[in-house]
N, C-alpha and C positions, 0 to 999 in steps of 0.2 A: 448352496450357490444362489445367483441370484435369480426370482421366480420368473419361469419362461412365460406369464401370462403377459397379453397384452394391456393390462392392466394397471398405467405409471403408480399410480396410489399402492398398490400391492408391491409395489418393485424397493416402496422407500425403508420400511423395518427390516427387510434382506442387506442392503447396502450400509444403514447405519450398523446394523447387527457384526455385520465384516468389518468395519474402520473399527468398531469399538475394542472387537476383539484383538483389532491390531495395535490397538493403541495399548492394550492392557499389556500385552505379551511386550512390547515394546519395555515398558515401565517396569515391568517383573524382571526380564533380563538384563535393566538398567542398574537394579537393587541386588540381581546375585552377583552381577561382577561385581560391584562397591564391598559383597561381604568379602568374594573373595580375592583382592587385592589389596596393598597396603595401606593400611586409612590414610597414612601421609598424602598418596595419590587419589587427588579430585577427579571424578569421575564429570563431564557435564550431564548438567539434568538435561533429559529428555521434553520437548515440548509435549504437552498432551492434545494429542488430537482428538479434537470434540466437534458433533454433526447438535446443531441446535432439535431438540425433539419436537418439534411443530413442522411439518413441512406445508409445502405447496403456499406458503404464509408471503405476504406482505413485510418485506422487511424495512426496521425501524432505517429513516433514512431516503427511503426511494424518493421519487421524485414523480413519478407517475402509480400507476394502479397495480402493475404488475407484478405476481406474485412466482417467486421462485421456487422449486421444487426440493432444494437442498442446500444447505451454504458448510462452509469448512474451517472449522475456526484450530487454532496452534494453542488457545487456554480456554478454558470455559468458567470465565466469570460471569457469576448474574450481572444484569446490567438492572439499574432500575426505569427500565423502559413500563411506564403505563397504558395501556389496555383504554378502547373505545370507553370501556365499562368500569374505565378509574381501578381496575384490579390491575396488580402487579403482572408482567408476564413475563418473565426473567429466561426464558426460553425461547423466545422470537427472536429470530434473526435479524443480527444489527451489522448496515453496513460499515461500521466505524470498528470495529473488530474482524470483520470477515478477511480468511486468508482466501479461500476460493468459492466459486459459486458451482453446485456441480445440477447439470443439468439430464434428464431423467428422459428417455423415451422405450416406447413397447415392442419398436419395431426395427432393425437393424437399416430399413430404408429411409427412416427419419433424421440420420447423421448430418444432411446438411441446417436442417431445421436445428438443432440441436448445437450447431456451431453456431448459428444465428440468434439463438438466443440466449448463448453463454456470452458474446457479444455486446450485447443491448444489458444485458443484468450486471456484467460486470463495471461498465461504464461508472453505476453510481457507488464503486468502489473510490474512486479519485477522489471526486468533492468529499470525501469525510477520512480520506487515509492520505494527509499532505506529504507524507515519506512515501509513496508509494510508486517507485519507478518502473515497475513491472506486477501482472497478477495472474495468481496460476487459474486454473479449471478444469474440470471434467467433466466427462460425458458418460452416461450407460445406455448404451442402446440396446435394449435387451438382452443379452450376455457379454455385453463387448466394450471394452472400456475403454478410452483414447484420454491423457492425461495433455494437457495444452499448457502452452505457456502465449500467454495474450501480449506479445510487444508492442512497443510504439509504431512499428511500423507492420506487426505481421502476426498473424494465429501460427502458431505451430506445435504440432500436436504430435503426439507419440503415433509407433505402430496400432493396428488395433492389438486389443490385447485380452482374452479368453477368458472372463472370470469363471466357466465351467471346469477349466483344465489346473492344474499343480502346479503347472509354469506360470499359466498366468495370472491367478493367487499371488503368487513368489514374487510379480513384477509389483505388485499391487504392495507388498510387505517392505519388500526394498527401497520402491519410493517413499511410504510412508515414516521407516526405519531412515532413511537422509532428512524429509520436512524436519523430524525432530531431533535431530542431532545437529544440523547443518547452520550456518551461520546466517544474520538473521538480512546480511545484502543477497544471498540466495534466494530469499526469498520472496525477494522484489523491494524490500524497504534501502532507503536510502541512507546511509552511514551518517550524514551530511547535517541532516533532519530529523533530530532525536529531542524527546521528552528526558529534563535534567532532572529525576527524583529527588533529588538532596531540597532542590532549587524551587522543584514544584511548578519547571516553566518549560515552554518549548524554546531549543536554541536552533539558530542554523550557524553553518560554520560557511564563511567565503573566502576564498581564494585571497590573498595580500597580493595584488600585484607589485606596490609601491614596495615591499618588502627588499631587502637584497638576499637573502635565505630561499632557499626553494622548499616549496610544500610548505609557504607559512597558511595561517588564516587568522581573519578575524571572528570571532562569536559573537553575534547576535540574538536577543531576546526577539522571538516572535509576538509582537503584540496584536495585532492583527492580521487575518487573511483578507486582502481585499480584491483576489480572484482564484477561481481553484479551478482545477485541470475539469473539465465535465466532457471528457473524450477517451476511448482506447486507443484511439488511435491518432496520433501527431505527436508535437512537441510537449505536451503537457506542464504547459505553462503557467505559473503560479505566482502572482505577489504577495509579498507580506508588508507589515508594518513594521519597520523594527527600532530595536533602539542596541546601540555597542553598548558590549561588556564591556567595562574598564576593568584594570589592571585589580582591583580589589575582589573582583567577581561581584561586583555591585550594578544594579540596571535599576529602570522606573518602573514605577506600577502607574502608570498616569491614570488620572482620572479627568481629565480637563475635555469638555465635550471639544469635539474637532471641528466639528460642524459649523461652529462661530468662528473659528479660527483663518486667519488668511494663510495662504501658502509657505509665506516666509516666514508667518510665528510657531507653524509644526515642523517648521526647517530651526529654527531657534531652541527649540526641543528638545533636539538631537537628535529627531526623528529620521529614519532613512529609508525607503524604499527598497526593497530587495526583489529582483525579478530572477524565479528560477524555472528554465526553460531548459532542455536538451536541443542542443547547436545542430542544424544538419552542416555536418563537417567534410560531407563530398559536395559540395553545395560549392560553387561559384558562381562571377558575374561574370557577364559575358566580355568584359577586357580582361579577365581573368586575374582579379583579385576576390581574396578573399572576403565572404559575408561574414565576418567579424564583429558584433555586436560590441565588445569591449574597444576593441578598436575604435570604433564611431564614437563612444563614450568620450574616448581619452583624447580624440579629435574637436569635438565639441567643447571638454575640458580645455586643452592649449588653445583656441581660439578665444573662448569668452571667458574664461577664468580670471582675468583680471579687472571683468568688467560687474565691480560691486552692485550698479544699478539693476543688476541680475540675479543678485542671491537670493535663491527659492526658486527659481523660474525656469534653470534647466539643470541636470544631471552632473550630478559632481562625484 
């Protein structure tokens, strides 16, 4: 179990020691059922849960000096992150892969500390994980372990939960046993917001309103981010630069610096702006219409749209 010393440093080889072992047993029971059921049926592979082995480190990505005590990643790919000292260190924690950040303390009265700075460490999950609509977290405070889930608008956090006792082991296994089994919007990534392999690009898909079909969208190539969410808490709002997919699945790779460019030659482009934000949807005005943002859009649209001396200049 995990060391009753007051001692965070002493606490961190007990807690990876428990995820690994869980992660292995996870994978072993993944490969006896595959043997014994029909090969025709696909089993899904398990994600592997992997704790970076460097703790209390600076992870690749921060934004300040602040060094975390554990991070939780769903693959353990080297990265090639280099070292002060120009040496590879392919075990430091990079926020650009981290699934949670899990925070460490000695004393079970340190809980609110410990929510406070799963808080602040998890922030610089946003700016390097653009899919990322939610992010989990844990806490060990000495024996006790509270598993969180960090919303836009709220911490909330499990029972505490006993890693001394079999029950609370078992809750620890369970969760673990869902991370990697479970599907990958559970796990705060956005369906929306996916890296295309084949493609080698990031696409975002948006809503067709013009569409007469429901649930159509358009796909878009991400060519640039030109703001990232750097909050836990709010709307988490993000622009891209994009360019449509046409029907061939054909996009640009532009290379034309922007920078010399006036507004309406990056509009000539095909270039489009995409802003993605989460609506507050109980949200009114006070004569009680709807804060509709597409609405404004399409308002703006029927008002000036026919006025060409405008092309580039506002939102179409």
């Amino acid at each position: 179990h995990v060391a009753n010393s007051l001692d965070e440093k002493r606490m961190y080889p007990a807690i990876e020691s428990l995820l690994a072992f869980v992660s292995v047993a996870i994978n072993q029971a993944h490969e006896q059922i595959t043997e014994a059921t029909d090969t025709s049926f696909s089993q899904p592979l398990p994600r592997s849960l992997a704790t970076p082995n460097q703790f209390d480190r600076k992870p690749a990505g921060a934004d300040s000096n602040h060094r975390i005590d554990m991070a939780l990643n769903t693959k353990h790919v080297p990265s090639a992150i280099v070292d002060e000292n120009g040496k590879q260190d392919s075990q430091r924690p990079d926020y650009s892969d981290m699934l949670a950040v899990l925070e460490a303390k000695g004393s079970v009265d340190k809980q609110d500390d410990a929510y406070a700075q799963l808080i602040e460490y998890s922030r610089n999950i946003y700016p390097h994980q653009h899919n990322r609509r939610f992010v989990w977290g844990l806490t060990v405070c000495k024996n006790t372990l509270r598993i969180c889930i960090l919303q836009n608008d709220a911490l909330v956090a499990s029972p505490p939960i006993d890693l001394k006792s079999a029950e609370g082991r078992l809750a620890l296994v369970r969760w673990c046993t869902n991370v990697s089994l479970c599907d990958e919007d559970q796990l705060g990534y956005d369906s929306t917001i996916y890296f295309n392999d084949a493609k080698r690009r990031w696409e975002i898909k948006v809503f067709d309103d013009a569409s007469a079909e429901k649930d159509t969208f358009k796909v878009f190539e991400i060519l640039t981010c030109m703001r990232v969410a750097e909050r836990v808490f709010g709307r988490h709002t993000r622009c891209f630069r994009c360019r449509e997919i046409d029907d061939n699945d054909n996009s640009s790779t532009l290379s034309e610096d922007l920078s010399r460019l006036t507004l309406e030659e990056i509009c000539e482009l095909g270039n489009v702006l995409v802003k993605d934000a989460w609506a507050h949807t109980d949200r009114d005005t006070e004569d009680g219409s709807s804060r509709d943002e597409i609405a404004l859009l399409n308002e703006i649209n029927k008002a000036l749209g026919d006025k060409t001396e405008l092309n580039g200049r506002f939102p179409t």
